[in-house]
TIROMAR-94273 format. One record per residue (C-alpha): residue number from 1; residue in three letters; x, y, z. Coordinates in pm, whole numbers. Each point is the difference from the previous one (the first is absolute). Layout:
BEGIN
+-----+------+--------+--------+--------+
:  nr : rest :   east :  north :     up :
+-----+------+--------+--------+--------+
: NUM :  Ala :      X :      Y :      Z :
...
+-----+------+--------+--------+--------+
END
This chain:
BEGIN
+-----+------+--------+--------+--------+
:  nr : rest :   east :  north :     up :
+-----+------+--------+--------+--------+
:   1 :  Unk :  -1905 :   3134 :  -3721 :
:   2 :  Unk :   -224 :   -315 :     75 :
:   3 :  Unk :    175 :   -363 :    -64 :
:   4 :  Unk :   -244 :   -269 :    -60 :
:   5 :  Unk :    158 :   -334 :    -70 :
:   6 :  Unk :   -200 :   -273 :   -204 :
:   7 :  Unk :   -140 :    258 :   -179 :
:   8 :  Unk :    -97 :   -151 :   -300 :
:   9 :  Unk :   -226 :   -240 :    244 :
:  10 :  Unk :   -344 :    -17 :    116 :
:  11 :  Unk :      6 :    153 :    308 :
:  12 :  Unk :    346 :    224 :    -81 :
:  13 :  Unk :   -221 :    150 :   -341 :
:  14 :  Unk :   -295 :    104 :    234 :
:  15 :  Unk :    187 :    142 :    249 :
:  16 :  Unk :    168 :    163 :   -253 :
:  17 :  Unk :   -393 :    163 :   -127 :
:  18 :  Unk :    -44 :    108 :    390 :
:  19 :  Unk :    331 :    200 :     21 :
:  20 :  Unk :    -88 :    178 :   -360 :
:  21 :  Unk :   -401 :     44 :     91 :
:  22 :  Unk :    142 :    184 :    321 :
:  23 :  Unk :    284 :    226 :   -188 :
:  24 :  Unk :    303 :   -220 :     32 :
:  25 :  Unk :    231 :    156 :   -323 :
:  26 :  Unk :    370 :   -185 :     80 :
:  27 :  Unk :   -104 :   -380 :     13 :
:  28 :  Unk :    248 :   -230 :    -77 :
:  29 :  Unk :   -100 :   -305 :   -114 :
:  30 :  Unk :    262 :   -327 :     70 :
:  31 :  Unk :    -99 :   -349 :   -157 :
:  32 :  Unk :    127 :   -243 :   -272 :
:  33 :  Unk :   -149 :    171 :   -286 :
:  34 :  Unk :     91 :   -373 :   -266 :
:  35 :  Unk :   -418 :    -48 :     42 :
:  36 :  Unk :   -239 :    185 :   -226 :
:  37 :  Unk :   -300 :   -101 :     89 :
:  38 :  Unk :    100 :    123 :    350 :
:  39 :  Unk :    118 :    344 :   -141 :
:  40 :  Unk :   -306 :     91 :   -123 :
:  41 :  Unk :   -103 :     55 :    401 :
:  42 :  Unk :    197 :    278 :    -37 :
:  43 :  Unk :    -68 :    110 :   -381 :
:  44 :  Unk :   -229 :    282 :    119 :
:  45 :  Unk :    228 :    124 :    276 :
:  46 :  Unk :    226 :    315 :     31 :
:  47 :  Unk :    284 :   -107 :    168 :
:  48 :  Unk :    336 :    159 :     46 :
:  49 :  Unk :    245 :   -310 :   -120 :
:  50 :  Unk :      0 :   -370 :     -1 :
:  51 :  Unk :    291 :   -158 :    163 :
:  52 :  Unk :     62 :   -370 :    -36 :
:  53 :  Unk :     -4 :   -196 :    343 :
:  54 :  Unk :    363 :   -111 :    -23 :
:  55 :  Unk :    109 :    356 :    -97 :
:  56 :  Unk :   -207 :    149 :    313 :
:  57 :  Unk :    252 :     44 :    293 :
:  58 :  Unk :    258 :    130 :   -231 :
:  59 :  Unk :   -278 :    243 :   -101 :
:  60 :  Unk :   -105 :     73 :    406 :
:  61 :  Unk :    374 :     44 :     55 :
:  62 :  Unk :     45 :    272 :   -224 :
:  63 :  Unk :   -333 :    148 :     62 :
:  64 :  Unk :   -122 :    -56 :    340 :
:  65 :  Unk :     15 :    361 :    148 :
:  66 :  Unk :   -318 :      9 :   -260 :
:  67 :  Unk :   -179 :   -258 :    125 :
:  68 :  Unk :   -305 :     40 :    268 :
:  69 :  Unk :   -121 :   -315 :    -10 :
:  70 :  Unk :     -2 :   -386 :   -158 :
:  71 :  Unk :   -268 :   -211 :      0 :
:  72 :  Unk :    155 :   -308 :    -53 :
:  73 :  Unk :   -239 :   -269 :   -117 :
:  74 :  Unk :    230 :   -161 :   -290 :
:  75 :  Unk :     12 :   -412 :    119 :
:  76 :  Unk :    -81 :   -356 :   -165 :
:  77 :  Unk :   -338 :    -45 :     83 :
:  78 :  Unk :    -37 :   -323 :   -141 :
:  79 :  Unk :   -112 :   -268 :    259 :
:  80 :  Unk :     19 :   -258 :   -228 :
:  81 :  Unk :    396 :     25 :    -82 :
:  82 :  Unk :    211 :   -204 :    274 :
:  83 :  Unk :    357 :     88 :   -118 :
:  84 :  Unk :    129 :    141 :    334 :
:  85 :  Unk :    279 :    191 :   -197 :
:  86 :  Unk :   -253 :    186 :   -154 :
:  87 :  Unk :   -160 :    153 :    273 :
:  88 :  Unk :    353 :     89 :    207 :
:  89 :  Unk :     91 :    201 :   -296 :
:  90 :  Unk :   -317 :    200 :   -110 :
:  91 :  Unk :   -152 :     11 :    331 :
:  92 :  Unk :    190 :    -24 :    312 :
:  93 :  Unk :    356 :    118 :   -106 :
:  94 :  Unk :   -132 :    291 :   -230 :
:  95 :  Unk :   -252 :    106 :    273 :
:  96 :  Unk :    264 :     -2 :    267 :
:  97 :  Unk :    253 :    232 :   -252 :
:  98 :  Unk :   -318 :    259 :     -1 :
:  99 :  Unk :    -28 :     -7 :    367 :
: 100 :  Unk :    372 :     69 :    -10 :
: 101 :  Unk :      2 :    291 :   -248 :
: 102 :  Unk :   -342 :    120 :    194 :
: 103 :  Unk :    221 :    -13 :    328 :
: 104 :  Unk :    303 :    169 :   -106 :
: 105 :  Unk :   -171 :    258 :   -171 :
: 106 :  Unk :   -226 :     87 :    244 :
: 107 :  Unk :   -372 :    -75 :   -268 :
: 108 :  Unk :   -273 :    -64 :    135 :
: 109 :  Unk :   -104 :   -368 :   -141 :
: 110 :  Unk :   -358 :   -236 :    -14 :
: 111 :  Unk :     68 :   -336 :   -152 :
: 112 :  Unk :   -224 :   -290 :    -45 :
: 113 :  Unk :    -41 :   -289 :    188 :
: 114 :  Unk :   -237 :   -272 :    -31 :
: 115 :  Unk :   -285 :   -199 :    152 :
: 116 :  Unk :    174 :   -279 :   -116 :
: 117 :  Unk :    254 :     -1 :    297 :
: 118 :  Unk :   -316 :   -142 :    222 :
: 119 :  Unk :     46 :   -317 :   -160 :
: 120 :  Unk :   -336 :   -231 :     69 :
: 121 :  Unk :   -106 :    235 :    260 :
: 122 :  Unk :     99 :   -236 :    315 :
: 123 :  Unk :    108 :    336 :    189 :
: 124 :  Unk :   -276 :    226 :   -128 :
: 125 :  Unk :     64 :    255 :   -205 :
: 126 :  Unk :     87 :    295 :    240 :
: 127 :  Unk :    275 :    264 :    -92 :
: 128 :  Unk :    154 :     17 :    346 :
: 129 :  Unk :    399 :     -1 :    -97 :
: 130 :  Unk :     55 :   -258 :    312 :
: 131 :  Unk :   -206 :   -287 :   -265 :
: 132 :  Unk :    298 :     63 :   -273 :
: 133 :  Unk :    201 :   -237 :    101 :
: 134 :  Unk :   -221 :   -253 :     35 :
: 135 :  Unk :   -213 :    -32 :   -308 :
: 136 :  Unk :     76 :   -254 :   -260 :
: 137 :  Unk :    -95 :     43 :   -317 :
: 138 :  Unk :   -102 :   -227 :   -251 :
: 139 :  Unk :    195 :     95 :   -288 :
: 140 :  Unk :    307 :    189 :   -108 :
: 141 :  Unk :   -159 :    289 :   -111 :
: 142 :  Unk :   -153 :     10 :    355 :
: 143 :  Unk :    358 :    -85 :    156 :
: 144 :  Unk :    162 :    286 :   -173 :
: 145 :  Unk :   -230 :    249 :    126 :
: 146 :  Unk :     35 :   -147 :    332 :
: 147 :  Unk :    372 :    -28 :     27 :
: 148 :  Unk :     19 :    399 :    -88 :
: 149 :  Unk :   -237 :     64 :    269 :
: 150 :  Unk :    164 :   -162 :    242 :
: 151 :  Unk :    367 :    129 :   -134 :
: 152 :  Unk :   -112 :    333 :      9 :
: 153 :  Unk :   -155 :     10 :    369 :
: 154 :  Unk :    341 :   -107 :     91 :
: 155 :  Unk :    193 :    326 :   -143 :
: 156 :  Unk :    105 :    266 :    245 :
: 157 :  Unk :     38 :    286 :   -285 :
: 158 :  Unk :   -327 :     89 :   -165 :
: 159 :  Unk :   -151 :    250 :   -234 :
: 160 :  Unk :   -127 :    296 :    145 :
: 161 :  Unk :   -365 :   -201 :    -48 :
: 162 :  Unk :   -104 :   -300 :   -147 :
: 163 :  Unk :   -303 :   -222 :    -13 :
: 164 :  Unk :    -44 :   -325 :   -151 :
: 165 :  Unk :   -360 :   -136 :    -65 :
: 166 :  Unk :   -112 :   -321 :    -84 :
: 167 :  Unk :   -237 :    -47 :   -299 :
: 168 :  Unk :   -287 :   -230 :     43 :
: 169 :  Unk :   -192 :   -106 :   -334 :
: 170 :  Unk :     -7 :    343 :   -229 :
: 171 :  Unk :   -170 :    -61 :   -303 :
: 172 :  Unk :    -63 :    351 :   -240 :
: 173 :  Unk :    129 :    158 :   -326 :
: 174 :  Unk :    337 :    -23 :   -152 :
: 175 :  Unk :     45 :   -414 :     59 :
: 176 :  Unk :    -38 :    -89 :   -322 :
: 177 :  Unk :    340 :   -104 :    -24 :
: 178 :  Unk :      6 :   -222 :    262 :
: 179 :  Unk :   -128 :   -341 :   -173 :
: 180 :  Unk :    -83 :   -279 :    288 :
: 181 :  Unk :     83 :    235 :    236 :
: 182 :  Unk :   -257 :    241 :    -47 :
: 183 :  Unk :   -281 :     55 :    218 :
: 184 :  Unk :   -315 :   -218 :    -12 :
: 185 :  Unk :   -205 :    287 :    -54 :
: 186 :  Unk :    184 :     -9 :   -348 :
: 187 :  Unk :     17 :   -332 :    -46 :
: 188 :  Unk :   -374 :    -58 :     64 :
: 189 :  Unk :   -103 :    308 :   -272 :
: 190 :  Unk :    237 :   -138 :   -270 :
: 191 :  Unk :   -194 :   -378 :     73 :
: 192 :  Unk :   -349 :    181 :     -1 :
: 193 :  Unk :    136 :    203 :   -312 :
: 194 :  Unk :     92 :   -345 :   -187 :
: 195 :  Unk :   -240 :   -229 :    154 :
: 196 :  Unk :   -293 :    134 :    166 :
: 197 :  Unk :    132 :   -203 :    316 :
: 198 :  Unk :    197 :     30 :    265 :
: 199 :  Unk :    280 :   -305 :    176 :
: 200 :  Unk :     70 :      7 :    338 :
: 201 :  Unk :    186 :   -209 :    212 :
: 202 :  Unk :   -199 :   -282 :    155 :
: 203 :  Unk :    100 :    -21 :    400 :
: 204 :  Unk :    204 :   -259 :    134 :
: 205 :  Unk :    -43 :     40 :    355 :
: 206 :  Unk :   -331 :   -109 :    168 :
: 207 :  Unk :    -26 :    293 :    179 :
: 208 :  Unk :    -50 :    240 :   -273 :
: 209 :  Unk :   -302 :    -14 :   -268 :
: 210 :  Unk :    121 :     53 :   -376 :
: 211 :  Unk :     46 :    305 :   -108 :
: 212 :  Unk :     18 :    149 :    339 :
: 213 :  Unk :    404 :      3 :     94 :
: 214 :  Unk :      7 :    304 :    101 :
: 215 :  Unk :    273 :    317 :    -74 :
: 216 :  Unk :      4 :    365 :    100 :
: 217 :  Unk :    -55 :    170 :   -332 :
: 218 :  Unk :    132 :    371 :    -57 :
: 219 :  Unk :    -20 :    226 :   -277 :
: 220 :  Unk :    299 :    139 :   -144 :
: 221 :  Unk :   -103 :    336 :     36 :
: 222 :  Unk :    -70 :    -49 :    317 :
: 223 :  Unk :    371 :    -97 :     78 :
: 224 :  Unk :    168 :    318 :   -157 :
: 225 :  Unk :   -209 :    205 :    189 :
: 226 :  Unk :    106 :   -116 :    308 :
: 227 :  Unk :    364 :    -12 :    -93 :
: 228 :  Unk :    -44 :    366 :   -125 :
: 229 :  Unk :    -96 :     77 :    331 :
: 230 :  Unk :    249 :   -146 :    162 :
: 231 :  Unk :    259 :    149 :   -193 :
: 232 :  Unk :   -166 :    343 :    136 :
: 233 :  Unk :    -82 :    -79 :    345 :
: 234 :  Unk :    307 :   -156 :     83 :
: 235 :  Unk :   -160 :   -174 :    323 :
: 236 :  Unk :    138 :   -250 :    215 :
: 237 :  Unk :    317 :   -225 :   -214 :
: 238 :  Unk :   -100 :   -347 :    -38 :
: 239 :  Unk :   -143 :   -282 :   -189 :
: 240 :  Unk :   -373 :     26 :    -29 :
: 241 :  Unk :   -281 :   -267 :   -133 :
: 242 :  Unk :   -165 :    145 :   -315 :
: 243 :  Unk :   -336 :   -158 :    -81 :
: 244 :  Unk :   -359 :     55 :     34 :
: 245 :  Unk :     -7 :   -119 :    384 :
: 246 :  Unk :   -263 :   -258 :   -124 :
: 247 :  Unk :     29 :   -308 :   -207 :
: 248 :  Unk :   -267 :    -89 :   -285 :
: 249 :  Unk :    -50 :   -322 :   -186 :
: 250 :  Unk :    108 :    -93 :   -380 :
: 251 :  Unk :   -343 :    -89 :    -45 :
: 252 :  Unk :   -110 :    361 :     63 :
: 253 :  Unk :    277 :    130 :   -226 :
: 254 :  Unk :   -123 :   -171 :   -280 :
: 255 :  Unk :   -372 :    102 :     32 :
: 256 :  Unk :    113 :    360 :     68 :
: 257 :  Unk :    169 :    -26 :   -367 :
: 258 :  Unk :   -328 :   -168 :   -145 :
: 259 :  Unk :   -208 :    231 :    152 :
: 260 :  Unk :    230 :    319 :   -128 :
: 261 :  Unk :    -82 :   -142 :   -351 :
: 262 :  Unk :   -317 :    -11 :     86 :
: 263 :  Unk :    -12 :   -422 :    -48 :
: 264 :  Unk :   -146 :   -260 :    198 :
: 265 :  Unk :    291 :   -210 :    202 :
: 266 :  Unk :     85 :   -328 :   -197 :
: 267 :  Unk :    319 :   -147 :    226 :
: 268 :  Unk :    170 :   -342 :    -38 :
: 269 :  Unk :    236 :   -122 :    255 :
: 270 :  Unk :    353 :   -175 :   -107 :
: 271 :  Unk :    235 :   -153 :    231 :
: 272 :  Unk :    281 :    191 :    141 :
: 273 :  Unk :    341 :    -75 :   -250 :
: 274 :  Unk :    179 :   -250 :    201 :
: 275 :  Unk :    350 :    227 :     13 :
: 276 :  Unk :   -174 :    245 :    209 :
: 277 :  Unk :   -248 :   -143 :    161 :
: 278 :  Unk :    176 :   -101 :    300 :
: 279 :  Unk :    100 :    390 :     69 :
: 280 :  Unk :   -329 :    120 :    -83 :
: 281 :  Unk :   -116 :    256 :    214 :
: 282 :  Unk :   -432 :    -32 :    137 :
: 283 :  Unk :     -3 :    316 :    204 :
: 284 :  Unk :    198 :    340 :     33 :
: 285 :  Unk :   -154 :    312 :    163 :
: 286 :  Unk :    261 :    315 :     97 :
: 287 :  Unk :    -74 :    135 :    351 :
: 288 :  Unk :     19 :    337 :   -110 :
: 289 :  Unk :     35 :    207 :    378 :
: 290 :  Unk :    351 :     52 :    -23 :
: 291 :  Unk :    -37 :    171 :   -308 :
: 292 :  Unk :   -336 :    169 :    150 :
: 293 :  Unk :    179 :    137 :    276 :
: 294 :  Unk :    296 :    175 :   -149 :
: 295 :  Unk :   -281 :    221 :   -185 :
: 296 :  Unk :     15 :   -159 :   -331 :
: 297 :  Unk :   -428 :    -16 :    -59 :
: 298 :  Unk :    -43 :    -40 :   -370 :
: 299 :  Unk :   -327 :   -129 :    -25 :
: 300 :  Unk :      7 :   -356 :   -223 :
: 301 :  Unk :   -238 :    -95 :   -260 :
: 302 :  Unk :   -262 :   -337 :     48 :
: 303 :  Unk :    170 :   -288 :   -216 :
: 304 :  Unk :   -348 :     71 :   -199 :
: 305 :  Unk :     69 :    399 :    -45 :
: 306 :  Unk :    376 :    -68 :   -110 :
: 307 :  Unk :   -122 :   -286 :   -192 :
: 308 :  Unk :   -244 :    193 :   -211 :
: 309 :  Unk :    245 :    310 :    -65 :
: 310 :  Unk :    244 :   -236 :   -103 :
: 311 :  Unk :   -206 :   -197 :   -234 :
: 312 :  Unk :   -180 :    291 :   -124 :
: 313 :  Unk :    240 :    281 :    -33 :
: 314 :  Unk :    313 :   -218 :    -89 :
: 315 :  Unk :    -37 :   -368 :    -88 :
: 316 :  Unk :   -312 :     64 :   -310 :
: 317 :  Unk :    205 :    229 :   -138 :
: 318 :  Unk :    347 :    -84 :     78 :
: 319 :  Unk :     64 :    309 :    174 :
: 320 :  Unk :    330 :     74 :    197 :
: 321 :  Unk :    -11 :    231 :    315 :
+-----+------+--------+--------+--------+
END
């Protein structure tokens, strides 16, 4: 049996589609299933049972000598919430009872990390585990991610592999659920759907042009083939970047969705919101040669290929993966 926690979610629900697309019968699938309009990521899925996320390490207890692996990406992911309590519960406590249950029980375990632990970037952006403890992020989402990391690099008893990867900017199918939080690839089709136009935030640093902050785009299925990998290869434990390796502008993003609709760009640039604007982010980019050099080579779309397959195959039809 597979494990995949948050799998109800975006990236849980695609990795989900990887593991069936290569054979995968026994998945279980752990999430707060309360949502409907995130069930329906899983509506066309065969999966072997649903357990709720606070009845999971009952569940593991009883079952474990049938697990083989757990992908845990269940977390908060909202970066706008700043209720600390929030975070220590559905992030960093629950993530450090999987490691737990992972270590006693000997499975094998990939959970997700996040870009987000970089903060503003001040110490780069490299995945060397000696930066850890040094990064300071700029939210609590960010924080929570960041105190597991730096928890779990402190444990002497591990699972018998693990490998935690931080997520730059994924944008694909099966976010339709997630409201301001969704990608901007989304955001900018439902604007060009309802308004022929596009809004962008206007720049508020001298150094950087409108339009071009820049972010290291990758495509969702770009991400679960690389964990699907991983969970085969087995390389080297430890917690790898997981972007593109090269950063691209908003301003691109939003003519790569014009252009996959086959429209001429029309773009209007709005201030930042002023309760984020002092922890916006103008450039990530994921050195990618750790990763690289454990053998993990999954070749990554252009943010215009990913952009078109998602716009084309998913988003004008509403389309889940």
């Amino acid at each position: 049996m597979i494990v995949v926690t948050g799998a109800a979610g975006f990236v849980g629900s695609c990795l989900i589609s990887r593991l069936e697309k290569a054979g995968v019968k026994d998945i279980v699938a752990v999430d707060d299933f309360s949502r409907d309009d995130k069930n329906l990521n899983l509506k066309a899925k065969n999966l072997a049972v649903l357990i709720d996320r606070l009845h999971f390490f009952h569940w593991l207890d009883e079952n474990h000598q049938r697990v083989d692996f757990i992908f845990h990406l269940g977390a908060r992911t909202d970066t706008t919430e700043f209720d600390v309590r929030v975070f220590d519960e559905l992030n960093l406590n629950y993530t450090k009872e999987v490691w737990r249950k992972c270590t006693v029980y000997s499975i094998p375990l990939i959970y997700a990390s996040s870009a987000a632990t970089y903060g503003g970037g001040e110490l780069g952006y490299s995945d060397d585990h000696d930066l850890i403890e040094k990064l300071k992020p700029l939210n609590p989402y960010g924080e929570s991610k960041n105190e597991f990391d730096k928890w779990m690099l402190k444990q002497t008893l591990i699972p018998p592999f693990w490998a935690g990867f931080k997520f730059f900017n994924v944008y694909g199918p099966n976010e339709y659920h997630k409201g301001r939080m969704a990608s901007v690839v989304m955001h900018s089709f439902n604007q060009i759907r309802d308004t022929g136009r596009v809004k962008l935030f206007r720049s508020h640093r001298p150094d950087y042009a409108d339009g071009m902050q820049l972010r290291d785009f990758i495509y969702v299925e770009d991400v679960v083939e690389v964990l699907y990998e991983m969970s085969l290869k087995r390389p080297q434990s430890g917690i790898y970047n997981l972007g593109t390796g090269k950063a691209r502008a908003f301003l691109h993003l939003a003519k790569a969705v014009f252009a996959s609709l086959d429209l001429e760009p029309v773009i209007d640039f709005v201030d930042t919101p002023a309760d984020i604007r002092d922890k916006y982010q103008y450039f990530t980019e994921a050195p990618m040669e750790k990763l690289r050099n454990v053998g993990i080579l999954v070749p990554f779309r252009s943010l215009e290929e990913g952009v078109k397959e998602y716009v084309k195959k998913y988003l004008k039809a509403g389309g889940y993966c």
